[in-house]
KEKE-3310 file (N, C-alpha, C; in steps of 0.2 Angstrom, whole numbers, plus 5000, padded with zeros to 4 digits):
npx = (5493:5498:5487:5488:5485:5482:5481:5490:5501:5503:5502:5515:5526:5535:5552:5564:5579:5579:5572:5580:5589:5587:5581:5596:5602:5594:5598:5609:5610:5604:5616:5623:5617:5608:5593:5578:5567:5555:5552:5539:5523:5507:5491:5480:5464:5449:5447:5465:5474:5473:5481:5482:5496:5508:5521:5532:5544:5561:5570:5585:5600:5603:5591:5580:5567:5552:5540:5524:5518:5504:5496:5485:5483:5475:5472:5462:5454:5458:5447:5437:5435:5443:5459:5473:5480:5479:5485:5488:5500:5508:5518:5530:5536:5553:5558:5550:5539:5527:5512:5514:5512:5500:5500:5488:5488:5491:5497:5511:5516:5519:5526:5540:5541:5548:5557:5567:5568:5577:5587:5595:5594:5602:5615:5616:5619:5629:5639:5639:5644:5646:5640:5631:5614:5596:5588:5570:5561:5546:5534:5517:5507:5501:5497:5511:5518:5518:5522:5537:5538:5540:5550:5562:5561:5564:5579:5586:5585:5590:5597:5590:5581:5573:5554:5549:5534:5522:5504:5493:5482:5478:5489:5486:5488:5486:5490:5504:5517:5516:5526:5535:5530:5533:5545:5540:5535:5521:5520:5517:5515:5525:5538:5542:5543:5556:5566:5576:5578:5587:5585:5576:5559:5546:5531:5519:5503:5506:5504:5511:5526:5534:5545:5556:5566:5584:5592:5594:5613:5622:5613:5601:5589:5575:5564:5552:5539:5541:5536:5539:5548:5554:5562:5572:5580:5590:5602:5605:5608:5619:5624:5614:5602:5596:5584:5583:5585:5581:5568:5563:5563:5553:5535:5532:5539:5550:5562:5563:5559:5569:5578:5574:5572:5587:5594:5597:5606:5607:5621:5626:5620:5620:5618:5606:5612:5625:5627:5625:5634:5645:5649:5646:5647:5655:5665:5657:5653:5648:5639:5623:5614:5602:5589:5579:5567:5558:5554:5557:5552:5559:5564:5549:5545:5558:5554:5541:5544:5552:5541:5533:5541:5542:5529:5527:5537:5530:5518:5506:5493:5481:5480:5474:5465:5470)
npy = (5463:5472:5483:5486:5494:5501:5517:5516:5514:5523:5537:5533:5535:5534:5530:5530:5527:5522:5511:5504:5502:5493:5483:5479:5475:5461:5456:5451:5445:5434:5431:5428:5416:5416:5412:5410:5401:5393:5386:5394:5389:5390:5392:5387:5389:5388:5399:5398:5408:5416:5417:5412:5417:5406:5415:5411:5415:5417:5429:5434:5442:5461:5464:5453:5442:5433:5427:5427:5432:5432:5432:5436:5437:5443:5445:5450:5458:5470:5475:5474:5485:5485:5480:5471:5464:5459:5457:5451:5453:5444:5445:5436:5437:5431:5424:5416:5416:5422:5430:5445:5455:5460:5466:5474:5475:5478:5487:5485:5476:5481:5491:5482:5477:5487:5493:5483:5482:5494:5494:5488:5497:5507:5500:5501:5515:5518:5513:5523:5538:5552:5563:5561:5561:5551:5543:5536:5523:5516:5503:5499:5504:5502:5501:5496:5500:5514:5515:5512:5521:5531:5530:5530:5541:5547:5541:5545:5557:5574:5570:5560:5562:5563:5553:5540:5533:5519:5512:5501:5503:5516:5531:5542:5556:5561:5553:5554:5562:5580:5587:5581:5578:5588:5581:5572:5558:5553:5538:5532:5517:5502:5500:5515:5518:5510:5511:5521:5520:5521:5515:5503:5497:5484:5482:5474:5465:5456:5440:5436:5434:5451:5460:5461:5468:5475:5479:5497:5500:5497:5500:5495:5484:5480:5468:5465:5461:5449:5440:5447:5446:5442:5424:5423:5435:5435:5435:5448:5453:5456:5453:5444:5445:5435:5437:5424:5409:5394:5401:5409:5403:5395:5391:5398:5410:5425:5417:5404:5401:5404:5396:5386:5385:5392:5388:5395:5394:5390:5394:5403:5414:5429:5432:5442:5441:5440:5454:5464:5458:5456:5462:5463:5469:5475:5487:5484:5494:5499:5488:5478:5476:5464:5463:5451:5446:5436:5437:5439:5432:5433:5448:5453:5451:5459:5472:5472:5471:5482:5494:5488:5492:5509:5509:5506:5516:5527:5530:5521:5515:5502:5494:5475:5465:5450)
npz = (5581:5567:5554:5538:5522:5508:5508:5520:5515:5506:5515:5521:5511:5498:5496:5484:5486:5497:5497:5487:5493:5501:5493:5490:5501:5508:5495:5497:5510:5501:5494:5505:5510:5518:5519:5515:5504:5494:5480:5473:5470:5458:5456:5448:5439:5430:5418:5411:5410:5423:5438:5453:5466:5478:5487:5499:5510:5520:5526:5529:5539:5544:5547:5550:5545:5541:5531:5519:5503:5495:5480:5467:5448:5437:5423:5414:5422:5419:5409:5418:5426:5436:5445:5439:5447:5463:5480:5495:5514:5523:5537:5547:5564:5563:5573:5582:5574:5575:5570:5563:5555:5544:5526:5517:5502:5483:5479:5487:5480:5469:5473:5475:5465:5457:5465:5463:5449:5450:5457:5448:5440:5446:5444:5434:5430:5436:5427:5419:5411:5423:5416:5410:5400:5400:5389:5393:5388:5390:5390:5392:5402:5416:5432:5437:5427:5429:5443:5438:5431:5440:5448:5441:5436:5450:5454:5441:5441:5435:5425:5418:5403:5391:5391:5385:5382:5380:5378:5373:5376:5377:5385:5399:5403:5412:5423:5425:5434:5437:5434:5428:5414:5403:5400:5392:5377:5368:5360:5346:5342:5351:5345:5343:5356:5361:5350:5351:5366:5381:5391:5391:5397:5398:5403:5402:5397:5390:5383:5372:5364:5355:5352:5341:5335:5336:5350:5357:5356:5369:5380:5394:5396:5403:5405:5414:5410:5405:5395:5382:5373:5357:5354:5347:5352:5360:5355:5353:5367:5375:5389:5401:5414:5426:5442:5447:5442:5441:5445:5434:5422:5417:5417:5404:5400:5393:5395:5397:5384:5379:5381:5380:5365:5360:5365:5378:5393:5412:5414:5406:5410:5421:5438:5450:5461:5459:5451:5461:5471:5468:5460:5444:5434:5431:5420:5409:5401:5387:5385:5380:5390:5398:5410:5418:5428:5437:5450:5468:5483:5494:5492:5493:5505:5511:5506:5514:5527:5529:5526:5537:5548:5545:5546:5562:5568:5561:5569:5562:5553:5556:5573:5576:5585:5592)
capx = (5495:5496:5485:5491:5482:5486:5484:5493:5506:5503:5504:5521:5526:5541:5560:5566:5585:5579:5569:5585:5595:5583:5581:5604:5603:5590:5603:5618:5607:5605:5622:5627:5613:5607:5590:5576:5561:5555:5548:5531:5518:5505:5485:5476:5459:5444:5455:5471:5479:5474:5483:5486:5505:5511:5527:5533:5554:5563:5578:5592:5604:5602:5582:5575:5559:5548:5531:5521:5513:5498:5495:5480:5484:5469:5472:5456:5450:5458:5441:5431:5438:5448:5464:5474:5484:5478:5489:5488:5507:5509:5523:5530:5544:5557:5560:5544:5532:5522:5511:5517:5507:5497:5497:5483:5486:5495:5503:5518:5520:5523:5535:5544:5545:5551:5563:5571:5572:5579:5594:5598:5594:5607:5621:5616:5622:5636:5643:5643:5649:5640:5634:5627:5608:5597:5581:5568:5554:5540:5528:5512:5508:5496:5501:5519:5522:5518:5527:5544:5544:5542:5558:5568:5563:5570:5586:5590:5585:5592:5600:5582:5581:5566:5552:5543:5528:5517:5498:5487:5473:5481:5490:5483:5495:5485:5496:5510:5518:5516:5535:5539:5528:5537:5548:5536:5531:5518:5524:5510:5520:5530:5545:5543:5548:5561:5572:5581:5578:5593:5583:5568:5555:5540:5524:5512:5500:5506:5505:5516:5532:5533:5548:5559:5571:5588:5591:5602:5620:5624:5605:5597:5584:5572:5560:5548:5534:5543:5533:5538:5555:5556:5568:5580:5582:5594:5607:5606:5610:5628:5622:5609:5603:5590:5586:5582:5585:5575:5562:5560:5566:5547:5530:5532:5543:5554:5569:5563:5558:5576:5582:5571:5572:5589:5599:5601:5608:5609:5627:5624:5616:5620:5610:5604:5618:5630:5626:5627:5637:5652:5650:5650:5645:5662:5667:5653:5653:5644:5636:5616:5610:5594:5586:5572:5565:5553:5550:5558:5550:5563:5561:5542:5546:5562:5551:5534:5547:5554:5535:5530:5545:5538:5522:5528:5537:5526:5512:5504:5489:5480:5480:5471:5465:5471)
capy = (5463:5477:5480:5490:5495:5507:5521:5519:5512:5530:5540:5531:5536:5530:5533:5524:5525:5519:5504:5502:5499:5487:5475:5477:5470:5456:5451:5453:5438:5429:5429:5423:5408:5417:5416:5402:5402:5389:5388:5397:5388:5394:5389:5388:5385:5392:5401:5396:5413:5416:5411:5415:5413:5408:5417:5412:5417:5420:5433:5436:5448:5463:5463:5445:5441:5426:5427:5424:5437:5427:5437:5435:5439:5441:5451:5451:5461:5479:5474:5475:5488:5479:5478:5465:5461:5458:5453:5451:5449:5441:5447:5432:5438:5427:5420:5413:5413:5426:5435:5452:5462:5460:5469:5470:5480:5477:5493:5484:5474:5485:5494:5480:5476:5492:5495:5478:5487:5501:5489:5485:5505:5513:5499:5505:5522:5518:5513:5529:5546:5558:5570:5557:5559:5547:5541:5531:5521:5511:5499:5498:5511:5502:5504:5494:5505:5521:5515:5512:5528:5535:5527:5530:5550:5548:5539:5549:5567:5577:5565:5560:5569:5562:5548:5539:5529:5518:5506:5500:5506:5523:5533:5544:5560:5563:5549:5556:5569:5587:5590:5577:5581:5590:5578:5562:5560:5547:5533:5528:5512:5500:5503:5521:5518:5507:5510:5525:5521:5519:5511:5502:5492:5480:5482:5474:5457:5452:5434:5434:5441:5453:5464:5458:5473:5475:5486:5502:5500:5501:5499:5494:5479:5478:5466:5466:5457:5442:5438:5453:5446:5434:5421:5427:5441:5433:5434:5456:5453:5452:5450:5443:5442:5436:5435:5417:5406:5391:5403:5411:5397:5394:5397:5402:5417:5422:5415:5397:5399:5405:5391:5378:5388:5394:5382:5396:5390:5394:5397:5408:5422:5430:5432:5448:5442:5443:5461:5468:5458:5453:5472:5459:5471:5480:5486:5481:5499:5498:5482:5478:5472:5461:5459:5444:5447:5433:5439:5434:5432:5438:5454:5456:5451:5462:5477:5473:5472:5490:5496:5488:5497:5514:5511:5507:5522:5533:5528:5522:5508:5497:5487:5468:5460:5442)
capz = (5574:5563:5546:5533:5517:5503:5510:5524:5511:5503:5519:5522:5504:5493:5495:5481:5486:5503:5495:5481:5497:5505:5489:5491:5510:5504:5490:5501:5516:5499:5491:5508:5510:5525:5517:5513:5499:5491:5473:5471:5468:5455:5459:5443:5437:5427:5413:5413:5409:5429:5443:5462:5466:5484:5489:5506:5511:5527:5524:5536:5538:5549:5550:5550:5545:5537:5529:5514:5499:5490:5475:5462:5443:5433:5415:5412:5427:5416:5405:5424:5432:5445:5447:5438:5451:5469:5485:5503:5512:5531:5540:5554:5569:5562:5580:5585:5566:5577:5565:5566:5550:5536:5521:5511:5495:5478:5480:5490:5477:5464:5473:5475:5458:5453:5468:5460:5444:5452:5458:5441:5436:5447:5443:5426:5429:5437:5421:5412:5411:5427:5413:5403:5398:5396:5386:5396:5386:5393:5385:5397:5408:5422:5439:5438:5421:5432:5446:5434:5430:5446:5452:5435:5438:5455:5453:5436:5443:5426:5419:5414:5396:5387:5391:5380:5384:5374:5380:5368:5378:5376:5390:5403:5404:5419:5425:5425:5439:5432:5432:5420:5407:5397:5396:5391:5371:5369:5359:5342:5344:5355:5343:5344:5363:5360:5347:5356:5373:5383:5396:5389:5404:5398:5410:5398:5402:5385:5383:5366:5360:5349:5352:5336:5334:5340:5354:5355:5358:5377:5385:5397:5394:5410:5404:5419:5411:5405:5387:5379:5370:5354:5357:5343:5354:5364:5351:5353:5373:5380:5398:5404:5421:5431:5447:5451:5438:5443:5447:5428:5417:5418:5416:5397:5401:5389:5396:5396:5381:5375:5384:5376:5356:5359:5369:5383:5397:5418:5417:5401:5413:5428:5444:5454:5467:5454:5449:5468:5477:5464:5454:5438:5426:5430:5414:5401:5398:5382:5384:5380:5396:5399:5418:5419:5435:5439:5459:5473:5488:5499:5491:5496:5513:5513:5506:5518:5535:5529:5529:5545:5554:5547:5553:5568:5568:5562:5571:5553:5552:5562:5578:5573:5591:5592)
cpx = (5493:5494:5486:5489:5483:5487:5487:5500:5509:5505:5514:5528:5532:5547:5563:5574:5583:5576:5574:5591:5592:5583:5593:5604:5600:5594:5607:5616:5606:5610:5627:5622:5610:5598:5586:5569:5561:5553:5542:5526:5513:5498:5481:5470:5452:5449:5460:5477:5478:5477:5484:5491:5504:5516:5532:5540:5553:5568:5579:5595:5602:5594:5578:5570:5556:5541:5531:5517:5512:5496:5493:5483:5479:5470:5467:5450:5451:5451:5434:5431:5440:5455:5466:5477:5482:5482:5486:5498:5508:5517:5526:5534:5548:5559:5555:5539:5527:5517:5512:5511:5505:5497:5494:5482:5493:5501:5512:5520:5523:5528:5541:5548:5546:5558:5569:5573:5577:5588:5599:5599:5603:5615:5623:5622:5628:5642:5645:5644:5645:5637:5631:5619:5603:5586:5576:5562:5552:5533:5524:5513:5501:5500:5509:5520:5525:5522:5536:5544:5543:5547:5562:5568:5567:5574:5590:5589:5586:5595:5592:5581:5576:5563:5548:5540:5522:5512:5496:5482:5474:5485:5488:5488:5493:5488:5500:5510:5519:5523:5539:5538:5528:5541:5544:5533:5528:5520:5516:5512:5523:5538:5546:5546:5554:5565:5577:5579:5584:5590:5577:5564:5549:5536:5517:5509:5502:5508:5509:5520:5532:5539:5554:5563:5577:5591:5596:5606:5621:5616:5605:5588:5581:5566:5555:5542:5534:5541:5532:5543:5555:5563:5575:5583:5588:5601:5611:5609:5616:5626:5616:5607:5596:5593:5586:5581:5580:5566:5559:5560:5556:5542:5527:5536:5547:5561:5570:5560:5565:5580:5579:5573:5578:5594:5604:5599:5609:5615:5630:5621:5620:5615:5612:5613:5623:5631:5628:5630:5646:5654:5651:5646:5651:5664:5664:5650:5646:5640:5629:5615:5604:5593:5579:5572:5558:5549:5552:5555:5552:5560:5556:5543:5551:5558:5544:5536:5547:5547:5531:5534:5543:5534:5523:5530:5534:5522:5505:5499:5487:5480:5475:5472:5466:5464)
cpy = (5469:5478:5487:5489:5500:5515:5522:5518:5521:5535:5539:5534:5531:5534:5529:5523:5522:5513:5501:5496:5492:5482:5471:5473:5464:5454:5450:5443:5433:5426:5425:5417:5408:5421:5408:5405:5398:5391:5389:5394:5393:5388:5393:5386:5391:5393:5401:5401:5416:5414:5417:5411:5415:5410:5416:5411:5420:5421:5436:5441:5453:5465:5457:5446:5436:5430:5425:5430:5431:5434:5435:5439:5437:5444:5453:5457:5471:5479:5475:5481:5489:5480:5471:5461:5462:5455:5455:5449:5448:5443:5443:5435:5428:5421:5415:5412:5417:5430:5442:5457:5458:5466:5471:5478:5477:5478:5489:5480:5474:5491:5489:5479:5482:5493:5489:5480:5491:5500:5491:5495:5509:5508:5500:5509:5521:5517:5519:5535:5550:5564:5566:5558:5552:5546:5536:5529:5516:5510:5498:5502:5511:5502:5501:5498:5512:5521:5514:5520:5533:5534:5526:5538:5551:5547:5542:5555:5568:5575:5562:5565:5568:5554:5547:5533:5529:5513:5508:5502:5514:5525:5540:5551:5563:5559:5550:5563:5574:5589:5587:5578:5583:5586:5570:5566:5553:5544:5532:5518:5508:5500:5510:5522:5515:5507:5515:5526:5518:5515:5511:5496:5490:5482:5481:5466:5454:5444:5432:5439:5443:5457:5459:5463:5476:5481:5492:5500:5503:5501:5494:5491:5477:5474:5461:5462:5450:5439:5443:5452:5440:5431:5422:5431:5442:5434:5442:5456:5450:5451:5449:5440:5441:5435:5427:5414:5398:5394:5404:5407:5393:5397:5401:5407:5416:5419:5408:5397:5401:5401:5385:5381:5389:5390:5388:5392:5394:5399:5402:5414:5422:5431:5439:5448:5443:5450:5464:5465:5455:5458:5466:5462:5475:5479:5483:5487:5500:5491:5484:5473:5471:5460:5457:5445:5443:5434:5436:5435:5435:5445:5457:5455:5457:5471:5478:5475:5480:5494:5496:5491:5505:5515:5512:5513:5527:5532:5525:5516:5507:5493:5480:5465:5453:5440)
cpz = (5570:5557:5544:5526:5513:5504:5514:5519:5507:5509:5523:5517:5503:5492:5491:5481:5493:5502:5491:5488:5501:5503:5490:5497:5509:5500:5492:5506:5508:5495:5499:5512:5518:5522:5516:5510:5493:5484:5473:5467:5465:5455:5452:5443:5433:5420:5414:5413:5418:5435:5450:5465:5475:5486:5495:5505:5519:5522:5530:5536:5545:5550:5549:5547:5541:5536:5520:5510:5497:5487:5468:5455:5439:5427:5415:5416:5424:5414:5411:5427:5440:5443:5444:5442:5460:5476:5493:5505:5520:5533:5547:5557:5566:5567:5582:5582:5573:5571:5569:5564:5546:5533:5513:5505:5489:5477:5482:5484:5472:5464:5474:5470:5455:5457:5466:5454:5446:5453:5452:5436:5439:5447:5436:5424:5432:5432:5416:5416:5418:5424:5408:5405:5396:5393:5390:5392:5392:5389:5389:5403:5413:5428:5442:5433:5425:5440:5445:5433:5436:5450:5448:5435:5443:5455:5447:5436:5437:5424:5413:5407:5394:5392:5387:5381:5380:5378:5375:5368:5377:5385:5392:5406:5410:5426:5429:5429:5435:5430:5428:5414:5401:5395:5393:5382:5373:5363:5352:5341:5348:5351:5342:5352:5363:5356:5350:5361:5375:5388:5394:5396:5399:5403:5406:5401:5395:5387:5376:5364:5354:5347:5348:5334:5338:5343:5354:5361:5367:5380:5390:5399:5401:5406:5410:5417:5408:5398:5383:5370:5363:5357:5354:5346:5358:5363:5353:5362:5375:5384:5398:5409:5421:5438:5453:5443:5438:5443:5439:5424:5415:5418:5408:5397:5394:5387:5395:5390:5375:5376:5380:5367:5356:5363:5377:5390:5404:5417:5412:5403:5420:5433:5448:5459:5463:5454:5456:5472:5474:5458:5446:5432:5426:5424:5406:5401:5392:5379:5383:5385:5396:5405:5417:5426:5436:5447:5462:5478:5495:5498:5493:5504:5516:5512:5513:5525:5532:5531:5535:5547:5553:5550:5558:5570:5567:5565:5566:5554:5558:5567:5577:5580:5586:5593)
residu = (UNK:UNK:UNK:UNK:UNK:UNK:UNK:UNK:UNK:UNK:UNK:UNK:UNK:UNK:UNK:UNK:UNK:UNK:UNK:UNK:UNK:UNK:UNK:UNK:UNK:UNK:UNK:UNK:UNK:UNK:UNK:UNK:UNK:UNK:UNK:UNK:UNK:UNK:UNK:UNK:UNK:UNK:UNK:UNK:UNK:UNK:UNK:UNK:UNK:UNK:UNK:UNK:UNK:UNK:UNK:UNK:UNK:UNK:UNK:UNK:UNK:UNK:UNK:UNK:UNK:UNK:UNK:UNK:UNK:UNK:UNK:UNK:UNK:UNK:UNK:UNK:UNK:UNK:UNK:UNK:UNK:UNK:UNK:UNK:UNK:UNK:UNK:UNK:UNK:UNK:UNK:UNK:UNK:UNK:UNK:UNK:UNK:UNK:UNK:UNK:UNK:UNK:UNK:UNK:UNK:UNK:UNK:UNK:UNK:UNK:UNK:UNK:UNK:UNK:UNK:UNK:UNK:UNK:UNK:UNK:UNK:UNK:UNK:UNK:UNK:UNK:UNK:UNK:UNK:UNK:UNK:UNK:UNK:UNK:UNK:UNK:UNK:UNK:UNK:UNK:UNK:UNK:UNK:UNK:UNK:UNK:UNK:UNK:UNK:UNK:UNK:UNK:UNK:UNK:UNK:UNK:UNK:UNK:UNK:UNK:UNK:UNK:UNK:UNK:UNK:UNK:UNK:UNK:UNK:UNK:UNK:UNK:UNK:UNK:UNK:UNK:UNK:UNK:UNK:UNK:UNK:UNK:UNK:UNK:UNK:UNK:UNK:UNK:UNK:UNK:UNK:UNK:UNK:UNK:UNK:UNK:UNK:UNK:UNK:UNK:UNK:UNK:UNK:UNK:UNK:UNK:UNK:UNK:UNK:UNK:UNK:UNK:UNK:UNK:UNK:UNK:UNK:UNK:UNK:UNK:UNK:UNK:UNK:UNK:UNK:UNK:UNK:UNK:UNK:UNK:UNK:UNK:UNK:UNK:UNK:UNK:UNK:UNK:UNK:UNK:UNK:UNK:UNK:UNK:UNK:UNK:UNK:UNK:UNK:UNK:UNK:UNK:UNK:UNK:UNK:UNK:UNK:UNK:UNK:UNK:UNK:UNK:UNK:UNK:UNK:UNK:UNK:UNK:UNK:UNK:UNK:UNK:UNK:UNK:UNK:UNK:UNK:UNK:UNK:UNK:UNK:UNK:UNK:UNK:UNK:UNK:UNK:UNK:UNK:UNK:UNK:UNK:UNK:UNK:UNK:UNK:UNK:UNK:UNK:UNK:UNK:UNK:UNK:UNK:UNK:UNK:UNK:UNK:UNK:UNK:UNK:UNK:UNK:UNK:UNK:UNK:UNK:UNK:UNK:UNK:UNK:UNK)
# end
């Protein structure tokens, strides 16, 4: 069995149109039901703001594979010097439930959840003009902030005009790759990111919404950390997708709770498979798009296999006697 740890995750590095396309093949094995993953249990106790979620998915298509990420969310660990977010992620042979790999870093899972934005970023772009510019804000800038804007530089190359990025703890411009710099203001605000962003991302641990101001014409609403949105907010969103609606609709997000204050509704949003496998944003040109991304589990399984085939390929990690 082979183990895989951040750096080897780092030595591997990050293509994020080859990771854009991995989460497309994953949506494609579940737009055709050639896919299975139940509903994720969340294991609480002590503080209730803590939980360890189990994630287990088999996804079909042309690379099989089952397993399971378990992945700890502590908020309160920024205040330790820990890591808010911890995961392990088992990799089976689909055939046999052989364990294949483990891998034991976070990292995998916050390129997962970016290469899942990234989805929703480049069918963005396909809506406008090829010389269009665009504005990126970002509100929390820990290691899913810094991984967003590392795969909104890549997929927008010079279309990228300006970034504006705002943490309460402040932000760390040593962060940030030296090449973008010039173009990043820091933000003394979260509506200083967000009023002319054409593509605004959440990456905060907030537990309450605050974002109350309606967004610019034609954007791109990535709300990646789910409790960022009042519920009135719903009204400024022509589309709104998630990727699992059973899966978000819960948990206090702020879809279940647009759905309980606001009377939305599943059949009131679209789903991931929508977006990629039905182009159903054909034509919303100038829409205000919202993606709710609660985490699929395929996904981590579908990015963790991609992983293990490089290793293999590159000769990358360790061999785990049985």
């Amino acid at each position: 069995m082979l183990y895989l740890n951040a750096e080897n995750i780092q030595d591997i590095g990050i293509d994020w149109k080859e990771l854009t396309g991995v989460i497309r093949a994953a949506t494609d094995a579940l737009h055709e039901n050639d896919y299975s993953q139940p509903i994720k249990p969340y294991l609480r106790y002590g503080d209730p703001k803590n939980r360890i979620i189990a994630m287990p998915a088999y996804v079909g298509g042309g690379s099989p594979l089952a397993g399971i990420k378990w992945i700890a969310s502590f908020p309160d660990n920024i205040h330790k010097n820990k890591l808010r977010a911890n995961s392990v992620t088992i990799l089976n042979e689909h055939d046999s439930g052989v364990p294949i790999c483990v891998i034991n870093t976070s990292m995998i899972s916050a390129v997962r959840t970016a290469a899942v934005s990234g989805v929703l970023v480049e069918k963005y772009l396909a809506l406008k003009k090829a010389d269009e510019r665009f504005t990126v804000g970002i509100i929390g800038f820990g290691p899913i902030g810094r991984m967003h804007l590392s795969m909104v530089s890549a997929l927008l190359g010079n279309r990228l005009e300006k970034v504006l990025l705002y943490d309460v703890k402040g932000v760390d411009l040593s962060a940030v790759d030296a090449s973008l710099r010039e173009k990043v203001t820091i933000g003394d605000s979260w509506e200083a990111c967000y009023t002319d962003a054409d593509i605004f991302i959440t990456c905060t641990v907030s537990t309450s919404p605050y974002v109350d101001k309606a967004p610019l014409k034609g954007s791109l609403q990535l709300n990646v950390s789910l409790r960022d949105y009042k519920v009135e907010m719903v009204s400024h969103m022509d589309v709104v997708i998630v990727d699992d609606w059973e899966e978000v609709c819960r948990q206090n997000t702020d879809i279940e709770n647009m759905h309980k204050v606001m009377g939305l509704e599943k059949q009131d949003t679209l789903s991931i498979a929508d977006i990629v496998c039905k182009d159903a944003l054909s034509g919303k040109d100038d829409a205000v798009i919202m993606f709710n991304p609660m985490g699929m589990a395929i996904f981590d399984i579908a990015v963790g296999g991609y992983y293990y085939q490089q290793a293999i390929r590159k000769n990358i990690g360790a061999v785990m006697p049985d």
